[in-house]
C-alpha positions in Angstrom: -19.1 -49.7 -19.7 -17.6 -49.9 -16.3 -14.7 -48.3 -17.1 -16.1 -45.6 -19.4 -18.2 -44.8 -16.0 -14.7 -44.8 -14.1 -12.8 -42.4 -16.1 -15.9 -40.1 -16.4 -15.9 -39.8 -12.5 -12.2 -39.4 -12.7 -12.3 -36.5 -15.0 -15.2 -34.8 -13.1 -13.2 -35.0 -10.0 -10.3 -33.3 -11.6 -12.6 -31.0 -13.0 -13.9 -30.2 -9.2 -10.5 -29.8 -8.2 -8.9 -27.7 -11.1 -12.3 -25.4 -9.8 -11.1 -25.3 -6.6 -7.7 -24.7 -6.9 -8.7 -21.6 -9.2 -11.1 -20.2 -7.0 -8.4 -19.0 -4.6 -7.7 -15.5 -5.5 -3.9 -14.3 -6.4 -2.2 -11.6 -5.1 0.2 -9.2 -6.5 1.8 -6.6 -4.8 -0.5 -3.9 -5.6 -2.9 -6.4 -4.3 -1.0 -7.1 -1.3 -0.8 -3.3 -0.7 -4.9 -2.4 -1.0 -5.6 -5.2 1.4 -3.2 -4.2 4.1 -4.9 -0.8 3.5 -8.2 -2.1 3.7 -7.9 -4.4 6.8 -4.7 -3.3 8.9 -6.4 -1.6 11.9 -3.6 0.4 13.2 -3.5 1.8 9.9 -7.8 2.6 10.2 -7.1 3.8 13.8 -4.5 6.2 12.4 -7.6 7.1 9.3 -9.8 8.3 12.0 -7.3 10.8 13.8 -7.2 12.2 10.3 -11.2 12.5 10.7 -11.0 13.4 14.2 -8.4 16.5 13.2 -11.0 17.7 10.5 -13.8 17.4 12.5 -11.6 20.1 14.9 -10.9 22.2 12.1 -15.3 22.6 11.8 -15.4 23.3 15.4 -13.3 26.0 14.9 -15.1 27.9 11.9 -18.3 27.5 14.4 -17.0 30.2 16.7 -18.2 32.7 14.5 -21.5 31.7 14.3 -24.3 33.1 16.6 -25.3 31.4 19.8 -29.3 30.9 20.6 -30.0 30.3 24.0 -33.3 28.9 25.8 -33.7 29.3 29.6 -36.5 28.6 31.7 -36.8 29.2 35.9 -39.1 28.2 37.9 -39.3 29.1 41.5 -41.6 27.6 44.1 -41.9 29.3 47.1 -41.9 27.0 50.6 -43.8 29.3 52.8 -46.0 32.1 51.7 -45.4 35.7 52.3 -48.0 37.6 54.1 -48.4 41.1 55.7 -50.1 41.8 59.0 -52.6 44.5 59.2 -54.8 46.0 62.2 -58.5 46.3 61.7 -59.0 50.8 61.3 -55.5 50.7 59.1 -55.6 52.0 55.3 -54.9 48.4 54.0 -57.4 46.4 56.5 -61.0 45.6 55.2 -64.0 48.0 56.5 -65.3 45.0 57.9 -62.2 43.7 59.9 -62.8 45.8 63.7 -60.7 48.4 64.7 -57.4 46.5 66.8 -57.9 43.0 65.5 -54.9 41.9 63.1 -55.5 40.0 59.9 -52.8 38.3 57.8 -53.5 39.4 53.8 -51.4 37.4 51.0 -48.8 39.4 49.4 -46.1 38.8 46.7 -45.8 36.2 44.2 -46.5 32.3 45.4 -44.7 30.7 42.2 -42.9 32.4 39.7 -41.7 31.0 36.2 -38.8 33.3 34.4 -38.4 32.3 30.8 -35.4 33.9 28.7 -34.1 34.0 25.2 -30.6 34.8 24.6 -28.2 35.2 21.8 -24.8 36.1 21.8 -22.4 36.9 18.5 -18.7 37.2 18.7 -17.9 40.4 16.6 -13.9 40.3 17.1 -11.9 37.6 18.6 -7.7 38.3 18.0 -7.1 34.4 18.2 -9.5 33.0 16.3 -7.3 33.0 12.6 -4.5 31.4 15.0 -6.8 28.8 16.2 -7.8 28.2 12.7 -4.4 27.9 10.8 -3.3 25.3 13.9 -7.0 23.5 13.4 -5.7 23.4 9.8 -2.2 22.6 10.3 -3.1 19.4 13.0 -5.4 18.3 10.2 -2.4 18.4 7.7 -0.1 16.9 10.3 -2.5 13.8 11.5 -2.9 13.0 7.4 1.3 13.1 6.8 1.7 11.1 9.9 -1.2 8.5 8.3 1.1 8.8 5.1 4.0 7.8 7.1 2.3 5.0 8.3 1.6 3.4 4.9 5.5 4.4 3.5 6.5 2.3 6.5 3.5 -0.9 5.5 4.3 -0.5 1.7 8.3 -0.8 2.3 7.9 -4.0 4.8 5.2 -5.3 2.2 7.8 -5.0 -0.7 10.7 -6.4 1.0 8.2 -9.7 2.2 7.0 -9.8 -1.4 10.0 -9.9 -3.2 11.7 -11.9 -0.6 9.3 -15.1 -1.1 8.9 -14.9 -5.3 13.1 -15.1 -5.0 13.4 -17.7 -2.6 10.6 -19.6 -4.7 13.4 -18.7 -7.8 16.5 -20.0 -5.6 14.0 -23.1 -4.6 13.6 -24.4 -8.2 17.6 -23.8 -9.3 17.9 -26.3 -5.1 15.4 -28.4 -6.6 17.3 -29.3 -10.4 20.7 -29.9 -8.4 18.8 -31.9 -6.4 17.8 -34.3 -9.0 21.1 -34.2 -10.9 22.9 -35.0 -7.1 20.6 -37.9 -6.8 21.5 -39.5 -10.0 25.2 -39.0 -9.1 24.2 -40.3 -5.7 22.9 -43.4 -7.4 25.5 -44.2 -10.1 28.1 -43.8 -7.3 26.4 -46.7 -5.2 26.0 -48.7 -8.1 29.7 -48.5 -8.9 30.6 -49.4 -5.6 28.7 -52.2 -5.1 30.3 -53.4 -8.8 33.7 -53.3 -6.6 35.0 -50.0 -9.0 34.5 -47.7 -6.6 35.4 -46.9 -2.8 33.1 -46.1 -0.1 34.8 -42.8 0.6 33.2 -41.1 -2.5 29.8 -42.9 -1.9 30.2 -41.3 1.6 31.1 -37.9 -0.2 28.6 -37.9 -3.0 25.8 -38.5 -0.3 27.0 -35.4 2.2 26.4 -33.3 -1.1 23.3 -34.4 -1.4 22.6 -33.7 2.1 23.6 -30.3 2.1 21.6 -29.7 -1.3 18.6 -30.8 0.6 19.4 -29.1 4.0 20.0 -25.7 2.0 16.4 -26.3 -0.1 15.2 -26.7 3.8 16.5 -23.4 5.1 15.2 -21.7 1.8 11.5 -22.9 2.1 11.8 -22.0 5.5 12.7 -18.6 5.2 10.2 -18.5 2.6 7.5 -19.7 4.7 8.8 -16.8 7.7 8.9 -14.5 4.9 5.2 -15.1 4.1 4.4 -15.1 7.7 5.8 -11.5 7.9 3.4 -10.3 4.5 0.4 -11.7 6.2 0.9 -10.0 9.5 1.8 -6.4 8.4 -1.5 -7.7 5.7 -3.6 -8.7 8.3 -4.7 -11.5 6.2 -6.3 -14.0 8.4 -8.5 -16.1 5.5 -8.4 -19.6 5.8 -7.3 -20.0 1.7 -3.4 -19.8 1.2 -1.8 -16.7 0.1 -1.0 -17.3 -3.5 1.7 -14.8 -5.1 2.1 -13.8 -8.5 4.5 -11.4 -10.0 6.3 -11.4 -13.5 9.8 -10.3 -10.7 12.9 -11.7 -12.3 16.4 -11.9 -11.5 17.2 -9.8 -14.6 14.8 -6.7 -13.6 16.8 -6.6 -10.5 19.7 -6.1 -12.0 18.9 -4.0 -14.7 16.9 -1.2 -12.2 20.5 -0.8 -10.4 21.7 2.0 -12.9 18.8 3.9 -12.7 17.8 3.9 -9.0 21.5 4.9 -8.2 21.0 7.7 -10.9 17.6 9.1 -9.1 19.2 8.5 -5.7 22.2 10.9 -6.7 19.5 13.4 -8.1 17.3 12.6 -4.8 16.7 16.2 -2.2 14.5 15.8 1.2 11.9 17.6 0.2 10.2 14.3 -1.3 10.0 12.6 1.8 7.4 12.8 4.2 9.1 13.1 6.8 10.6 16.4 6.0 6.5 17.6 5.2 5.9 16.5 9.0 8.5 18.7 10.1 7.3 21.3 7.6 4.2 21.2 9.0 5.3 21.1 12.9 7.2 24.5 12.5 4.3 26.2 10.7 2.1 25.0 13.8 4.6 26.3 16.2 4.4 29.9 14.5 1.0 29.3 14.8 1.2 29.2 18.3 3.3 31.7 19.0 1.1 34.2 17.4 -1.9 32.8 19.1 -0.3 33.3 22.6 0.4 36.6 21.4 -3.4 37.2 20.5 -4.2 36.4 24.4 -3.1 40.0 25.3 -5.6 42.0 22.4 -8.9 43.0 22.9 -12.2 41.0 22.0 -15.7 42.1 20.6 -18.5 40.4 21.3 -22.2 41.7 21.2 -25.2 40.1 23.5 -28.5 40.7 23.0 -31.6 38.9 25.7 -35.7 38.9 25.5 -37.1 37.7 28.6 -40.6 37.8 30.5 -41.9 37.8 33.5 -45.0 36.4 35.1 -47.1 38.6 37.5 -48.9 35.7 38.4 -49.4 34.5 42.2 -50.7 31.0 40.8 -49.8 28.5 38.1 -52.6 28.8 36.3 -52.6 32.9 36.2 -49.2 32.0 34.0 -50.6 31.5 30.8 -53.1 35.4 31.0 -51.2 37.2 28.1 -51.6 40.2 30.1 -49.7 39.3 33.4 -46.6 39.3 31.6 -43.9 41.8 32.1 -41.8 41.6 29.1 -37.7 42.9 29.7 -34.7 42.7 27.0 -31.5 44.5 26.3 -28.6 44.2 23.8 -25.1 45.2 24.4 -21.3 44.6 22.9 -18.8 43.6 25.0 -15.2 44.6 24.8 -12.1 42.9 26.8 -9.2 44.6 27.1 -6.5 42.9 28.9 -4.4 45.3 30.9 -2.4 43.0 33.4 -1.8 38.6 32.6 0.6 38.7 35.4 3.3 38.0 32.7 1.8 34.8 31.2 1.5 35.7 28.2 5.1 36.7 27.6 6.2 33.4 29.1 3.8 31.1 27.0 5.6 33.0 23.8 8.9 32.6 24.9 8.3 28.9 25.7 6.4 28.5 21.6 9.6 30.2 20.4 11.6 27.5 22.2 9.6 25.3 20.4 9.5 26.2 17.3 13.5 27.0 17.1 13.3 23.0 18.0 11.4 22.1 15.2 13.7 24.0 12.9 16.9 22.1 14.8 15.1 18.7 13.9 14.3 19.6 10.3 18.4 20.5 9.7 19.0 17.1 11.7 16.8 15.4 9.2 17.9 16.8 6.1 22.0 15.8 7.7 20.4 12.6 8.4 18.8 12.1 4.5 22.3 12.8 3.0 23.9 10.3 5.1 20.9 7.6 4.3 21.5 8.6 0.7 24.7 8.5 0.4 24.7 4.8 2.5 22.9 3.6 0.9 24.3 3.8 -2.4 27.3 2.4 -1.1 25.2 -0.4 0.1 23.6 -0.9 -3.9 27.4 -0.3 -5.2 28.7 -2.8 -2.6 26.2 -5.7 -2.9 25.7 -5.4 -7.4 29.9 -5.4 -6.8 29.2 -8.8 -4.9 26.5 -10.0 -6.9 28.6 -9.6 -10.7 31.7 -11.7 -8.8 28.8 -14.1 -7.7 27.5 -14.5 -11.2 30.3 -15.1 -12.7 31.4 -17.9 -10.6 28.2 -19.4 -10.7 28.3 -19.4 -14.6 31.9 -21.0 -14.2 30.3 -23.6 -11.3 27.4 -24.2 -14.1 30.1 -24.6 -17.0 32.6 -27.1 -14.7 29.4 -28.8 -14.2 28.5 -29.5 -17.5 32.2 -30.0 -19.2 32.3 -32.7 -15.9 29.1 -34.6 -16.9 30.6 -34.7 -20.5 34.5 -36.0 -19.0 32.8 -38.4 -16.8 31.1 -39.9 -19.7 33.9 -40.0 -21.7 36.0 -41.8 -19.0 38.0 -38.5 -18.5 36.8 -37.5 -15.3 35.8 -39.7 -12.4 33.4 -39.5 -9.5 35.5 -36.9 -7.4 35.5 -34.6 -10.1 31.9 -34.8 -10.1 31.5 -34.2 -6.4 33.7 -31.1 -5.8 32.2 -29.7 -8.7 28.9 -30.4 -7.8 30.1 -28.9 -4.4 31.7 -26.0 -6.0 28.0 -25.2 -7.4 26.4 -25.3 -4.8 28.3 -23.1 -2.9 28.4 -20.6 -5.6 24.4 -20.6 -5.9 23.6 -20.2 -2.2 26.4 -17.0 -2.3 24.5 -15.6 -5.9 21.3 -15.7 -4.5 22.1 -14.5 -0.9 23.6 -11.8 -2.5 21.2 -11.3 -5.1 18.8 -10.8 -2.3 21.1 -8.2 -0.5 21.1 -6.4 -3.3 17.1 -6.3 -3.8 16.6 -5.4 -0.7 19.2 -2.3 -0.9 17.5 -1.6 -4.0 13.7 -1.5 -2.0 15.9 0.9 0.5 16.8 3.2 -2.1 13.6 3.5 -3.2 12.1 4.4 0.3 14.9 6.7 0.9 14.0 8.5 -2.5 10.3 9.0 -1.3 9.3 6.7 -4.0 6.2 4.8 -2.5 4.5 8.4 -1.9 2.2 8.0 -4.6 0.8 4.7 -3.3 0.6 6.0 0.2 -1.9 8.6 -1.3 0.4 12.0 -0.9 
């Protein structure tokens, strides 16, 4: 019964711990990608430019709206004005005597001067200007927020695919591993028989060494690579990032004739930053016409209704017939005659400005034919590298296992064994370094052909 009760308990803990292990979520690299998105702040600083820019563009459209104005004024007078008048005079009292002065109240004590303005622009030269460049900044802040994600998404791939083939080169260090350790073994135990020398014990054992120091470097540069996806992620949860992806060696290869077909077929227009630049010389013509604008005439029409109090006390304010109503409505027109020349000037310096844009957009598209055209050389070059790499390591992996077979046919003795196990493991760390070379061209390629547009959202 006891033991029934034991291996219950066991089985519930495993249970518990099988529960726990799947709870932590996996990531692939779409996932990878929404969760930067999601909780990178740079990247939601750089969203609410993009909000900031439209909320510009609303401003703008306001200016043709009409303006409704309030204003009130009150004014309290300090002293109060009176007039002196001599008793006999046509403004002194019969019953003041003839000669005596007497000081009579004149004039308003407190006054209160409510108005009520409003003002409509009829005709305003720059306002289309200002609206196309409210437009255009909107445009630009939402490319350069593009930009920003092309940039995450491209060091999010390379981190990605980075750790799941290190985790591939980590398993292939781990089987040599084992099969080094039974060499290891048998080589000791021959020695110790007396029919062997210490020299290939001492050999056998350095291979194993550098096996184990190589599966070191590669789980550290998995671990760095990991560190890099969590940062540009921003993932800060206590629970371990757990990868998935179906990435194998052979997709890697097999994509090469393709992406260097699309690369060939690749033109600047698909990147964004040939859109930014786009957009920048549209919002220097924009400018220019706006300075341009500054020297035309402007429309508005004003129109007031206003009162005013005839009342000597506060309380007198509020007799509907005491007020004195005014109001007038007029249109404005400005015609500038003389700017001093600043008008001319701020054109001149725009047109500077926008011939620079268009000098930067012909640098760009010089500069996308040489990234093109590198890197292709860079895929050619490293799938060149990688095919010699695979075949050696298929002629490493064939020594090795015509060597196991000699040894155990007494052909072959323990030397053979070491510099062939030597031989493979110098030919694995040189497939996979260069299979990763070539990956990471091959993630290049697809940022220089303006493929990770779509999931940046353009």
């Amino acid at each position: 019964m006891c033991k029934k009760a034991k291996f219950s308990l066991c089985v519930l803990l495993c249970f518990v711990f099988m529960l726990n292990i799947n709870a932590q979520k996996k990531f692939t690299i779409t996932d990878c990608i929404n969760y930067a998105f999601e909780h990178n702040p740079l990247l939601n600083a750089a969203a609410k430019d993009t909000s900031i820019a439209g909320l510009g563009t609303q401003r703008v459209k306001g200016l043709y709206l009409p303006r409704a104005n309030f204003i009130s004024a009150f004014q309290y007078y300090i002293s109060t004005r009176k007039m002196l008048v001599e008793g006999g005079s046509a403004l002194a009292p019969p019953s003041l005597p003839d000669g005596k002065p007497m000081a009579i109240d004149v004039g308003y004590n407190h006054t209160w001067y409510p108005t009520v303005s409003v003002n409509q622009l009829i005709f305003d030269p720059s306002y289309r200007n200002n609206y196309n460049i409210a437009l255009q900044n909107e445009q630009l802040q939402t490319q350069q927020l593009v930009s920003f994600k092309i940039d995450l998404i491209t060091g999010i791939f390379k981190a990605f695919n980075t750790c799941k083939l290190l985790e591939l080169q980590a398993i292939f260090l781990e089987k040599n591993i084992t099969r080094i350790d039974t060499l290891i073994e048998l080589t000791r135990i021959k020695f110790e028989k007396g029919a062997g020398v210490k020299i290939e014990v001492n050999r056998v054992e350095v291979t194993g060494n550098r096996m184990r120091s190589e599966l070191a470097n590669v789980r550290s540069g998995y671990s760095e690579a990991l560190l890099a996806l969590q940062f540009q992620m921003n993932y800060l949860e206590p629970d371990s990032l757990i990868l998935s992806s179906d990435l194998t060696i052979e997709q890697i290869v097999r994509s090469t004739d393709s992406l260097q077909q699309q690369l060939t077929n690749s033109n600047s227009t698909m990147r964004i930053e040939n859109r930014l630049l786009q957009t920048q010389i549209a919002l220097a013509d924009e400018s220019i016409k706006l300075e341009q604008s500054r020297s035309k005439p402007i429309i508005g029409a004003d129109g007031s209704l206003g009162f005013t109090p005839a009342a000597d006390e506060i309380n007198k304010m509020f007799q509907g017939e005491r007020w004195k109503p005014y109001s007038y409505i007029g249109v404005n027109v400005g015609i500038p005659i003389f700017n001093g020349m600043d008008v001319k000037r701020a054109v001149k310096q725009k047109e500077l400005q926008a011939q620079q844009s268009r000098n930067y957009l012909d640098q760009f598209n010089i500069q996308f034919e040489t990234e093109k055209a590198t890197t292709y050389v860079q895929i050619q070059n490293a799938r060149e590298r990688f095919k010699y790499a695979d075949e050696n390591l298929q002629l490493a992996n064939n020594n090795i296992e015509l060597l196991h077979e000699a040894f155990i046919n007494g052909v072959a003795d323990n030397q053979d064994l070491i510099l062939g196990e030597n031989d493979l493991y110098d030919n694995q760390a040189r497939y996979f370094n260069e299979l990763l070379q070539l990956m990471l061209n091959e993630i290049e390629g697809l940022r220089v052909m303006g493929s990770f547009n779509t999931l940046a959202g353009l």
